[in-house]
PDB file of N, CA, C and O in Angstrom, chain B, residues numbered from 101:
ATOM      1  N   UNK B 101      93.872 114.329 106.313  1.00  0.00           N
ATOM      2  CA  UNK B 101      94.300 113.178 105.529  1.00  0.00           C
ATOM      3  C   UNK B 101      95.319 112.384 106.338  1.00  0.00           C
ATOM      4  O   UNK B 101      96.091 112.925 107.130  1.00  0.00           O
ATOM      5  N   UNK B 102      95.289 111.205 106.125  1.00  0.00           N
ATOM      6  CA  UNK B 102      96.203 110.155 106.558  1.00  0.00           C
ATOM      7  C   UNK B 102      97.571 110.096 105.967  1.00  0.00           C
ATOM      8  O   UNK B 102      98.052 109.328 105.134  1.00  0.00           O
ATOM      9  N   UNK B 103      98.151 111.269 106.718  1.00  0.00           N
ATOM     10  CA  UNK B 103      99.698 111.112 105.572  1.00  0.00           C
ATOM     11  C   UNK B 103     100.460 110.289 105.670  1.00  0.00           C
ATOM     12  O   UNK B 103     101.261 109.910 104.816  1.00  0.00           O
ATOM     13  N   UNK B 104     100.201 109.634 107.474  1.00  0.00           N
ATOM     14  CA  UNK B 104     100.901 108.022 107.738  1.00  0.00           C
ATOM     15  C   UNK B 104     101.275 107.189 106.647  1.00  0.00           C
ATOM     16  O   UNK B 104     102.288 106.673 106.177  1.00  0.00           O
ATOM     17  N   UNK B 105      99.752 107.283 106.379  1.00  0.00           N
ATOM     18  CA  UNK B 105      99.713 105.737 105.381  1.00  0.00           C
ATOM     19  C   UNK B 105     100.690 105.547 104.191  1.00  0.00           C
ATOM     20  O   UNK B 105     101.255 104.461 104.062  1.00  0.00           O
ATOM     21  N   UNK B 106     100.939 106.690 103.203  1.00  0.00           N
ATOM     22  CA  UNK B 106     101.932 106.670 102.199  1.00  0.00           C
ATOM     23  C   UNK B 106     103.101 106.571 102.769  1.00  0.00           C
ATOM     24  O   UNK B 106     103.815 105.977 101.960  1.00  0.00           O
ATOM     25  N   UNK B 107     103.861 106.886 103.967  1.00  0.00           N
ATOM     26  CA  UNK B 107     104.930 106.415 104.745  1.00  0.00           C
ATOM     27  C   UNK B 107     105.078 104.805 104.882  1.00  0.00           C
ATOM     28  O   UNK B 107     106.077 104.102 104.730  1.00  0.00           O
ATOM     29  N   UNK B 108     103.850 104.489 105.193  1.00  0.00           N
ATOM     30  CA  UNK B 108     103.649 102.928 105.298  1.00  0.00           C
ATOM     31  C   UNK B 108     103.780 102.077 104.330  1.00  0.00           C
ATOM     32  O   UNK B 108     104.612 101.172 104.263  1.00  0.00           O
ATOM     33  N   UNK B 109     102.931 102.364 103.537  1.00  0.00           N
ATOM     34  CA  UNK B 109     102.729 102.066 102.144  1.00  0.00           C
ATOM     35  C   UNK B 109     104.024 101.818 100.995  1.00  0.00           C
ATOM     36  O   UNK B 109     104.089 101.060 100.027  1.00  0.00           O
ATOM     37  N   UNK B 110     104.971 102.770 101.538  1.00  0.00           N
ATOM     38  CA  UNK B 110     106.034 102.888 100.848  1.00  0.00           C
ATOM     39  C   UNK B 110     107.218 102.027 101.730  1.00  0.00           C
ATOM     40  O   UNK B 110     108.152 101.307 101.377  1.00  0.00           O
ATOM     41  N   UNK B 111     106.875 102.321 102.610  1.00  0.00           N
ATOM     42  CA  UNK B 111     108.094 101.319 103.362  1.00  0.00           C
ATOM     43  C   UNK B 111     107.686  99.701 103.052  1.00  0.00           C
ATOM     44  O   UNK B 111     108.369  98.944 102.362  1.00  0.00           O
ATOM     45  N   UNK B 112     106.654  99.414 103.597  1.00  0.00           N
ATOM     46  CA  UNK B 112     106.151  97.853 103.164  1.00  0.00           C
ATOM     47  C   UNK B 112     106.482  97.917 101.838  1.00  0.00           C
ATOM     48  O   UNK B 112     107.150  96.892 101.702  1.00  0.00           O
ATOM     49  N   UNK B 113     106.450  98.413 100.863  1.00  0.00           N
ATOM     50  CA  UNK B 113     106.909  98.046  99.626  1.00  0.00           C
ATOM     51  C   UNK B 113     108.953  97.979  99.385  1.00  0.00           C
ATOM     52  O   UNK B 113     109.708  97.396  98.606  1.00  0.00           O
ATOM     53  N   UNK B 114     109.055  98.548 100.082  1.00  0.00           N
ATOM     54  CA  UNK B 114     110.682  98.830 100.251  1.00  0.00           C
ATOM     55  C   UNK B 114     111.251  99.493  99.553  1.00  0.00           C
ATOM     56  O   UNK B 114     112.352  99.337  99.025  1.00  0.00           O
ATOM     57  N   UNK B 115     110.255 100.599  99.478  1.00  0.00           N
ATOM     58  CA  UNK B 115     110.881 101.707  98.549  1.00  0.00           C
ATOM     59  C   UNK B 115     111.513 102.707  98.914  1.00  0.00           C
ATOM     60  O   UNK B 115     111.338 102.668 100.132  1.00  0.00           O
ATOM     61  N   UNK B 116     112.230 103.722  98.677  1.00  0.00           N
ATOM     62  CA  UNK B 116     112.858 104.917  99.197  1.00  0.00           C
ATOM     63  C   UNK B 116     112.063 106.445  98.373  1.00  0.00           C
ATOM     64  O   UNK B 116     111.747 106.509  97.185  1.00  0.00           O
ATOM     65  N   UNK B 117     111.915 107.396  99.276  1.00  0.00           N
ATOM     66  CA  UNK B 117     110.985 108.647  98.503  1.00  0.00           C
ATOM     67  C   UNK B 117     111.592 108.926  96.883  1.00  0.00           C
ATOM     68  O   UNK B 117     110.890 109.215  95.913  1.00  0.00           O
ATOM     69  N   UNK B 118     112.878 108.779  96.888  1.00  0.00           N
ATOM     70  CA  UNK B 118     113.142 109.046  95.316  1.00  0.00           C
ATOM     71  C   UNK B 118     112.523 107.899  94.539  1.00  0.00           C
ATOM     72  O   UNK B 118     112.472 108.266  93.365  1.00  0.00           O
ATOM     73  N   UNK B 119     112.036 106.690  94.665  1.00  0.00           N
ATOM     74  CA  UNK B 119     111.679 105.696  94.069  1.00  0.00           C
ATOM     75  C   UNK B 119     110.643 105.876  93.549  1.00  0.00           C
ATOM     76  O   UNK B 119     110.528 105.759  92.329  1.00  0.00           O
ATOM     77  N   UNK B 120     109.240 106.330  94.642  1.00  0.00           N
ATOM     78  CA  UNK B 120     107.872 106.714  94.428  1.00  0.00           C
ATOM     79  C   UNK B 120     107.875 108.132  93.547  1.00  0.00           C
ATOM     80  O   UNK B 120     107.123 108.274  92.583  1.00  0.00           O
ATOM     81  N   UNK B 121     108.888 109.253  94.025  1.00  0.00           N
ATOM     82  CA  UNK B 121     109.013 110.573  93.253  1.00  0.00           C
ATOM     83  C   UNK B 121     109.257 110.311  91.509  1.00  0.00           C
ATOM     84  O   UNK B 121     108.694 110.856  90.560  1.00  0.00           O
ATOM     85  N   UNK B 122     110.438 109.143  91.539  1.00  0.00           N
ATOM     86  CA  UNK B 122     110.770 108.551  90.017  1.00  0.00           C
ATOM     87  C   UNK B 122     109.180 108.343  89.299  1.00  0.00           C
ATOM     88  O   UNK B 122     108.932 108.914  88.237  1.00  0.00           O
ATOM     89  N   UNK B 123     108.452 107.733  89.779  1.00  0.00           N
ATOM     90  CA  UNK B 123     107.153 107.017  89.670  1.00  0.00           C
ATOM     91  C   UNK B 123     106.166 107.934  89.356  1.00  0.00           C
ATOM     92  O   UNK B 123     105.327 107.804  88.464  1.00  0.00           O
ATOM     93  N   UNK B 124     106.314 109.036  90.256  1.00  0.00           N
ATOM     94  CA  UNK B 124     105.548 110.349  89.786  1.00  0.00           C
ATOM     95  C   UNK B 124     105.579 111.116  88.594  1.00  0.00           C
ATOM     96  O   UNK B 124     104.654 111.544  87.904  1.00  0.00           O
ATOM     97  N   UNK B 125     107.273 111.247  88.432  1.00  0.00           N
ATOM     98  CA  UNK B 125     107.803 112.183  87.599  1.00  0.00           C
ATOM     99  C   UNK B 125     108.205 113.477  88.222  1.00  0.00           C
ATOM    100  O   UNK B 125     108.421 114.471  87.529  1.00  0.00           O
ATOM    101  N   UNK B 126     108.343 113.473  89.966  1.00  0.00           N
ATOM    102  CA  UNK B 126     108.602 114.456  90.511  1.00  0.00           C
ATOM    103  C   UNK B 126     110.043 114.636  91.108  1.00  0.00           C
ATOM    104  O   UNK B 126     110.924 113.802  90.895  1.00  0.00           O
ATOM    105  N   UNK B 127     110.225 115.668  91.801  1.00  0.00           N
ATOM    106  CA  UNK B 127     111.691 115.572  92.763  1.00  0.00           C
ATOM    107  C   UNK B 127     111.340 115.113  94.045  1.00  0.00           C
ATOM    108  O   UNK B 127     110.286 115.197  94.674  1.00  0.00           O
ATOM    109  N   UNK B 128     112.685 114.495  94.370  1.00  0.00           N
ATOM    110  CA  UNK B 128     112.105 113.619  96.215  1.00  0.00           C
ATOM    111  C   UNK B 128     111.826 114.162  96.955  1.00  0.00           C
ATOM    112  O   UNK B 128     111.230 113.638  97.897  1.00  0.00           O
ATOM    113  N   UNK B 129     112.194 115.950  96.927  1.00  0.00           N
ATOM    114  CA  UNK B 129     111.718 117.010  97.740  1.00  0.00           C
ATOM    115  C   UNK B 129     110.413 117.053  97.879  1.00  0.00           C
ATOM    116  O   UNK B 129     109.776 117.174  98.926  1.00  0.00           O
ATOM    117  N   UNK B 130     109.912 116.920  96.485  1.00  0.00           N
ATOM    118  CA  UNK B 130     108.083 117.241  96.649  1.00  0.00           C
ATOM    119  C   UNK B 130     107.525 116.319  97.186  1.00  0.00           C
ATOM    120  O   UNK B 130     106.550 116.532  97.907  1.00  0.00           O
ATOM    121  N   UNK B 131     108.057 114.922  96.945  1.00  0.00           N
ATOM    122  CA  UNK B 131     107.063 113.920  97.565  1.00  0.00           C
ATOM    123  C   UNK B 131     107.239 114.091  99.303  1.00  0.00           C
ATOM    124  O   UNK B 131     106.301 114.117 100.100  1.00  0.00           O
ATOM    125  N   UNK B 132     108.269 114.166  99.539  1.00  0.00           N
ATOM    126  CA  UNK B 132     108.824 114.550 100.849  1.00  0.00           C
ATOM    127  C   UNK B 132     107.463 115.201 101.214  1.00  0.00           C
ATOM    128  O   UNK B 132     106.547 114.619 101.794  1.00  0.00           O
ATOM    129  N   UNK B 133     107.459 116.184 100.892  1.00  0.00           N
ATOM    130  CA  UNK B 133     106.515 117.730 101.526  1.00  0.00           C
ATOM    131  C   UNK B 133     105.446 116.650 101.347  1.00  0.00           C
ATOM    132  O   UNK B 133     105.442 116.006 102.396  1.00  0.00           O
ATOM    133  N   UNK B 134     104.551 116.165 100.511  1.00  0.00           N
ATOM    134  CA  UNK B 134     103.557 115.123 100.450  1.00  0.00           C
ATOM    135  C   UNK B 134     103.348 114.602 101.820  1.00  0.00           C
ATOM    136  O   UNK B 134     102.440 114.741 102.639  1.00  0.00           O
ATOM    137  N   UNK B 135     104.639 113.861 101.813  1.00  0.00           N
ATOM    138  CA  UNK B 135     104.002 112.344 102.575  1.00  0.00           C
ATOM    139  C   UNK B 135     104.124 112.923 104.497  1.00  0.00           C
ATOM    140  O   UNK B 135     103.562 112.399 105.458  1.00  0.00           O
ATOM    141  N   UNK B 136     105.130 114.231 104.481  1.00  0.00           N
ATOM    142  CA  UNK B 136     105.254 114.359 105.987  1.00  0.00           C
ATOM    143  C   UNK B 136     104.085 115.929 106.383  1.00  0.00           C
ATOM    144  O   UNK B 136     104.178 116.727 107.316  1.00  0.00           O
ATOM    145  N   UNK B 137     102.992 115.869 105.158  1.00  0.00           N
ATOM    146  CA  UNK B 137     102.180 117.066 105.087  1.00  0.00           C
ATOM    147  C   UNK B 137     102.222 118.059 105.027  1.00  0.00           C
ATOM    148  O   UNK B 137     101.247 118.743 105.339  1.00  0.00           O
ATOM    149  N   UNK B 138     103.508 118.653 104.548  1.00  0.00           N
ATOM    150  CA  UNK B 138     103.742 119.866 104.199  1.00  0.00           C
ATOM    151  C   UNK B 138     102.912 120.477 103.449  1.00  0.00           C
ATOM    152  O   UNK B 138     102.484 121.618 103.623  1.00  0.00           O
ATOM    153  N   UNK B 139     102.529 119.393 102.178  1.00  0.00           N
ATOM    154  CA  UNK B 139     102.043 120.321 100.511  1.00  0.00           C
ATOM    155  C   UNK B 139     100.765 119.033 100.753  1.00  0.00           C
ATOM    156  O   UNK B 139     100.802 117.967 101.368  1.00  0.00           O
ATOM    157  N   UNK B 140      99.798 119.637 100.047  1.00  0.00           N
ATOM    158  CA  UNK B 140      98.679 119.044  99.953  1.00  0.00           C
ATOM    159  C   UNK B 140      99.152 118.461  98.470  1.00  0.00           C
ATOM    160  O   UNK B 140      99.876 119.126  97.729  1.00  0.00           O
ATOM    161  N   UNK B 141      98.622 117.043  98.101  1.00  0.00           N
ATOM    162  CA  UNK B 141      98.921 116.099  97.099  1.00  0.00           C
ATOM    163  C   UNK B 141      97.801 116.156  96.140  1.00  0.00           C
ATOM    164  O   UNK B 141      96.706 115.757  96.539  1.00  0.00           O
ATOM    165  N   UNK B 142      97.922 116.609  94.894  1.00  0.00           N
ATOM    166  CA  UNK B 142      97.389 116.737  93.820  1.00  0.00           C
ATOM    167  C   UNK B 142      96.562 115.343  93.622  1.00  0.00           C
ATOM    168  O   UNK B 142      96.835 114.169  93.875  1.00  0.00           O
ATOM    169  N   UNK B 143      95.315 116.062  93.002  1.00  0.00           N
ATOM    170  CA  UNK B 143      94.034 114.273  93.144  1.00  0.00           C
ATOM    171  C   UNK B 143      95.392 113.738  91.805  1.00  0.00           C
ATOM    172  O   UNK B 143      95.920 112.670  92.116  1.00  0.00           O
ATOM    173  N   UNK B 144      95.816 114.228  90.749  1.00  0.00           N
ATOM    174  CA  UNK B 144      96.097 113.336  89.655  1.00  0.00           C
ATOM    175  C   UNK B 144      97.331 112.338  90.270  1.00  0.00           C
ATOM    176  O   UNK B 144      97.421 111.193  89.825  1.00  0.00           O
ATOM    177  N   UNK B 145      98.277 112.819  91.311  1.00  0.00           N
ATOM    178  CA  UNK B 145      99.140 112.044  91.607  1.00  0.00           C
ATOM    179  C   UNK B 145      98.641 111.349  92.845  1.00  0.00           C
ATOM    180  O   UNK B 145      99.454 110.468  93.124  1.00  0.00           O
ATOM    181  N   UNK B 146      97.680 111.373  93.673  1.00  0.00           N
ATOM    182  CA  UNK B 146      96.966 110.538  93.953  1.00  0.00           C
ATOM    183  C   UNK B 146      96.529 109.573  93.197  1.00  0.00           C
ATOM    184  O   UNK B 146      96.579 108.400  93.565  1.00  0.00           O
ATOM    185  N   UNK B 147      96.150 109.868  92.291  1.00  0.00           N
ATOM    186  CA  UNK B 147      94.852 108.686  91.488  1.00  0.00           C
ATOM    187  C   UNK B 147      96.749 107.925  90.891  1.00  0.00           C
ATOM    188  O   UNK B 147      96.991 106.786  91.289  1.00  0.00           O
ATOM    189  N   UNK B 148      97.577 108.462  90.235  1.00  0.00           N
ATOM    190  CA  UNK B 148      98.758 107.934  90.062  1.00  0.00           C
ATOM    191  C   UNK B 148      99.339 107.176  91.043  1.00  0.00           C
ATOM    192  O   UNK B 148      99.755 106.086  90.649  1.00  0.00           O
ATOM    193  N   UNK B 149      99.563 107.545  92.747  1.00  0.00           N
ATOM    194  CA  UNK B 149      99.616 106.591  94.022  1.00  0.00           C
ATOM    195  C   UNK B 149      98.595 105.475  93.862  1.00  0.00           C
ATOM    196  O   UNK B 149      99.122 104.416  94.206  1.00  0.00           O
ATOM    197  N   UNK B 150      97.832 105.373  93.625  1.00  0.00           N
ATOM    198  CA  UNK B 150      97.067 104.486  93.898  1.00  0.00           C
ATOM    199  C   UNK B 150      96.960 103.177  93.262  1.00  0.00           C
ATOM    200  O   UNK B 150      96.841 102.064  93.773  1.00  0.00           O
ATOM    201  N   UNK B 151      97.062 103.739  91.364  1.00  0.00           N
ATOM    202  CA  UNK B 151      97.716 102.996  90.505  1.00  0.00           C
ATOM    203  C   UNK B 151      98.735 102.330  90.741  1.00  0.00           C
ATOM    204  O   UNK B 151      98.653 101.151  90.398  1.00  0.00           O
ATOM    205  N   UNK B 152     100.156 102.812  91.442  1.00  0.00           N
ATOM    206  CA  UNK B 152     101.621 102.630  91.343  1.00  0.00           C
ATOM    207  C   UNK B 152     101.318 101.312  92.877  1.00  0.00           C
ATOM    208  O   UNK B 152     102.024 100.321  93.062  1.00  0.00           O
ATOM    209  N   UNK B 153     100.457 101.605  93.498  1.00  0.00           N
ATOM    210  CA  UNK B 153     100.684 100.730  94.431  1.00  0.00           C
ATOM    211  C   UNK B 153      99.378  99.555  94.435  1.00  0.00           C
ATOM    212  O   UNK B 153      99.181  98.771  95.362  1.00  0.00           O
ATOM    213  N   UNK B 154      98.820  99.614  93.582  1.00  0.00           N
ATOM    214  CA  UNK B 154      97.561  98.892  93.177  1.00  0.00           C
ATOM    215  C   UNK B 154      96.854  98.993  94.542  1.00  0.00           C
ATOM    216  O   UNK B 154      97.160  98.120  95.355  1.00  0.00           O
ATOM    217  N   UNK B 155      95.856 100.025  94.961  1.00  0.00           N
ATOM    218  CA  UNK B 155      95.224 100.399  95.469  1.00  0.00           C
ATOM    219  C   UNK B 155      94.165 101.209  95.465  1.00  0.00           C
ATOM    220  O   UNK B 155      93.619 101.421  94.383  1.00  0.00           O
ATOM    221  N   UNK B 156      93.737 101.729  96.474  1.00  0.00           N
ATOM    222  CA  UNK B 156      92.220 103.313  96.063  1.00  0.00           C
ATOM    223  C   UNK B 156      93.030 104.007  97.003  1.00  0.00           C
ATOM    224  O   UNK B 156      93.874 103.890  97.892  1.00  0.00           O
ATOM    225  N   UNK B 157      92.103 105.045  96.124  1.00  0.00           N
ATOM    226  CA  UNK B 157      92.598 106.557  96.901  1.00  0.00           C
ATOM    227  C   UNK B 157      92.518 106.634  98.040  1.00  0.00           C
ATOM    228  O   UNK B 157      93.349 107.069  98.837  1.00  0.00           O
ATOM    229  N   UNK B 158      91.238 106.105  98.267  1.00  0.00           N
ATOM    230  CA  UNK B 158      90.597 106.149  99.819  1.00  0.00           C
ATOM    231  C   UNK B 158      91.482 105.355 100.794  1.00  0.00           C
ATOM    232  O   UNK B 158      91.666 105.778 101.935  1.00  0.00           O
ATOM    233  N   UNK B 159      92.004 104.269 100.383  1.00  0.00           N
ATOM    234  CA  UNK B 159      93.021 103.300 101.060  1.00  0.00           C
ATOM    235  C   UNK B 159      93.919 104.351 101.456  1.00  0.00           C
ATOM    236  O   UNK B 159      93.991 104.484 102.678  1.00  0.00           O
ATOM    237  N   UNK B 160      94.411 104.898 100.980  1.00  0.00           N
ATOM    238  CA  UNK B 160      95.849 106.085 100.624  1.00  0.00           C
ATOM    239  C   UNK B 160      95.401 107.277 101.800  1.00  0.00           C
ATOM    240  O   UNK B 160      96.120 107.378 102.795  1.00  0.00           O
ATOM    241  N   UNK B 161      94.290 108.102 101.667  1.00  0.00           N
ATOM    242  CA  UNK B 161      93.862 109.014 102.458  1.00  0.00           C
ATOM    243  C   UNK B 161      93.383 108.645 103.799  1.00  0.00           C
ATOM    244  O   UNK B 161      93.085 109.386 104.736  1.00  0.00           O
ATOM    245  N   UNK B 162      93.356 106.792 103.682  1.00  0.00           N
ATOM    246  CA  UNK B 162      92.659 106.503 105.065  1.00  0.00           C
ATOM    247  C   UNK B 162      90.816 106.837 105.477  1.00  0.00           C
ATOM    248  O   UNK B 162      90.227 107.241 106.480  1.00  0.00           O
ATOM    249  N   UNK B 163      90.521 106.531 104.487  1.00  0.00           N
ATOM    250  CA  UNK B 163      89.038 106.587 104.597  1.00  0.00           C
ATOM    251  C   UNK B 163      88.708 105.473 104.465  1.00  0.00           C
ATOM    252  O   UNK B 163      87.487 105.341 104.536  1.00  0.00           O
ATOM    253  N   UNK B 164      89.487 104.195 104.228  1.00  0.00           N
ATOM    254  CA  UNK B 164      89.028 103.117 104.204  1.00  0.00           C
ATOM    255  C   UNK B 164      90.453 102.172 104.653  1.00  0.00           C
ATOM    256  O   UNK B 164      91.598 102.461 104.306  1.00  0.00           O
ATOM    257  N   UNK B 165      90.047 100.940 105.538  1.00  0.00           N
ATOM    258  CA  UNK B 165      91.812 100.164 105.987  1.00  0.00           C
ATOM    259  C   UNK B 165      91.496  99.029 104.726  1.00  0.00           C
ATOM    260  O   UNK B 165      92.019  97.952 105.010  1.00  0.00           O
ATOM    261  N   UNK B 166      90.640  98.997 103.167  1.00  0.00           N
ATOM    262  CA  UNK B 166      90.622  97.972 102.512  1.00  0.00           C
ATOM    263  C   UNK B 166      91.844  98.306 102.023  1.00  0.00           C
ATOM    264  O   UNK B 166      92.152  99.419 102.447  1.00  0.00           O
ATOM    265  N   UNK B 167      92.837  97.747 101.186  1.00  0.00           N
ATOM    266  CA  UNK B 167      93.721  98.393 101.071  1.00  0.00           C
ATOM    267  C   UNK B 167      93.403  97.462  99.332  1.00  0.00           C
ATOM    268  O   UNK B 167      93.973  98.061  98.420  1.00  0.00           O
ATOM    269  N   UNK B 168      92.909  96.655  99.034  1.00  0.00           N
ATOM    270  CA  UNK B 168      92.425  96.008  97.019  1.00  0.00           C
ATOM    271  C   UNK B 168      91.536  97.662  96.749  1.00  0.00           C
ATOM    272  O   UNK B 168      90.933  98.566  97.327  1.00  0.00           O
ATOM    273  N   UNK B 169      91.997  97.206  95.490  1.00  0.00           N
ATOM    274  CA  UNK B 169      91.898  98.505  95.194  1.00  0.00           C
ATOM    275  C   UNK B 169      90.025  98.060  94.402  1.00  0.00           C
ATOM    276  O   UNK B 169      89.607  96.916  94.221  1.00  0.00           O
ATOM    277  N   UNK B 170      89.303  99.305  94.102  1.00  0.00           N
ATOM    278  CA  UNK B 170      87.827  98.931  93.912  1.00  0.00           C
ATOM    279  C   UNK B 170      87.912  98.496  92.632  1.00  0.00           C
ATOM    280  O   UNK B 170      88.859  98.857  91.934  1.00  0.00           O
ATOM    281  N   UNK B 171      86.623  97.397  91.998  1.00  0.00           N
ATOM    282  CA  UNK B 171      86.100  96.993  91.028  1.00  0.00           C
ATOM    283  C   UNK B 171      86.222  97.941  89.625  1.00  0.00           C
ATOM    284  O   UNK B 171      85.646  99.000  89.872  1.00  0.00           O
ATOM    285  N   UNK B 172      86.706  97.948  88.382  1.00  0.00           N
ATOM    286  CA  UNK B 172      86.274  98.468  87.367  1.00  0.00           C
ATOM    287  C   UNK B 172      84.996  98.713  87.643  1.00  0.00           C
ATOM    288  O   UNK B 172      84.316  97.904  88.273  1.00  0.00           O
ATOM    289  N   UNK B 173      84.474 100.000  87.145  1.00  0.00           N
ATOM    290  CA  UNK B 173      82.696 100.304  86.972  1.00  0.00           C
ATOM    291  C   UNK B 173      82.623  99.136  85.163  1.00  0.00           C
ATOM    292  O   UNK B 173      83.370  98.953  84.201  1.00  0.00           O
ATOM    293  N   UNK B 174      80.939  98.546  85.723  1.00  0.00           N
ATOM    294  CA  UNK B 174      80.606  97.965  84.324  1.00  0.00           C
ATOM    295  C   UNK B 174      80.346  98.774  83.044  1.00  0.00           C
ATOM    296  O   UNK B 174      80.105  98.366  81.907  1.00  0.00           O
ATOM    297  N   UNK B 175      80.457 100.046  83.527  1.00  0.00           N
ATOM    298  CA  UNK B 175      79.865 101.298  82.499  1.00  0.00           C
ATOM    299  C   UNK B 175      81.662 101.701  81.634  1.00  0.00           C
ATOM    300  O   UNK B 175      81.797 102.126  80.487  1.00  0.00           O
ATOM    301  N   UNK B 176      82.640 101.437  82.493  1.00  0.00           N
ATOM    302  CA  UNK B 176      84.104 102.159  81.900  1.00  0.00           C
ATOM    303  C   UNK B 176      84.435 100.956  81.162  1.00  0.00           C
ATOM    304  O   UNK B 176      85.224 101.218  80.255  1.00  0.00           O
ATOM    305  N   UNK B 177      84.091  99.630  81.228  1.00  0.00           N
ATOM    306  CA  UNK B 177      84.387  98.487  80.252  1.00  0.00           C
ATOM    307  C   UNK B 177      83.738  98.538  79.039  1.00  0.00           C
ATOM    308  O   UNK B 177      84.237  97.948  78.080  1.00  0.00           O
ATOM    309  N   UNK B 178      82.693  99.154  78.922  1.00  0.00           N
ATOM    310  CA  UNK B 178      81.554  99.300  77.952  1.00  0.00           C
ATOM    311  C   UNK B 178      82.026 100.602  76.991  1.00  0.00           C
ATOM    312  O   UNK B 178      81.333 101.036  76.069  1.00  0.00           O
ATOM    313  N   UNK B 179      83.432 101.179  77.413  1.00  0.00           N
ATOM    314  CA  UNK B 179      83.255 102.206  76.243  1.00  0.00           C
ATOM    315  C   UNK B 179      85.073 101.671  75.606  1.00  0.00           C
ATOM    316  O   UNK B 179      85.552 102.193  74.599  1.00  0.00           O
TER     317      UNK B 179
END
């Protein structure tokens, strides 16, 4: 995984790790271990990163440099 990118991600926004941890609901320790790869990052606070920075996961993990986050499915508007 691209742990760069949440380093990045967070600095371009001008945030500090307790800011994004606030955001989580975690301690700055854990995000710490997160973002410099210590602890592998839970999909729910992923899918929560992604939200918090209006983005995709994939942007976040580096599987993709789009960094807009993808389309609503026409099927999740429909319920």
């Amino acid at each position: 995984m691209n742990i760069q990118r949440l380093r990045e991600i967070r600095e371009d926004k001008d945030l500090k790790q307790s800011d994004v941890a606030r955001a989580l609901g975690i301690k700055q320790q854990q995000y710490s271990e997160y973002e410099i790869g210590k602890r592998l990052i839970p999909i729910n606070y992923l899918y929560d990163l992604a939200i918090f920075y209006d983005t995709s996961i994939d942007y976040l993990i580096g599987k993709t440099d789009v960094s807009k986050p993808y389309p609503k499915s026409i099927l999740e508007n429909k319920r």
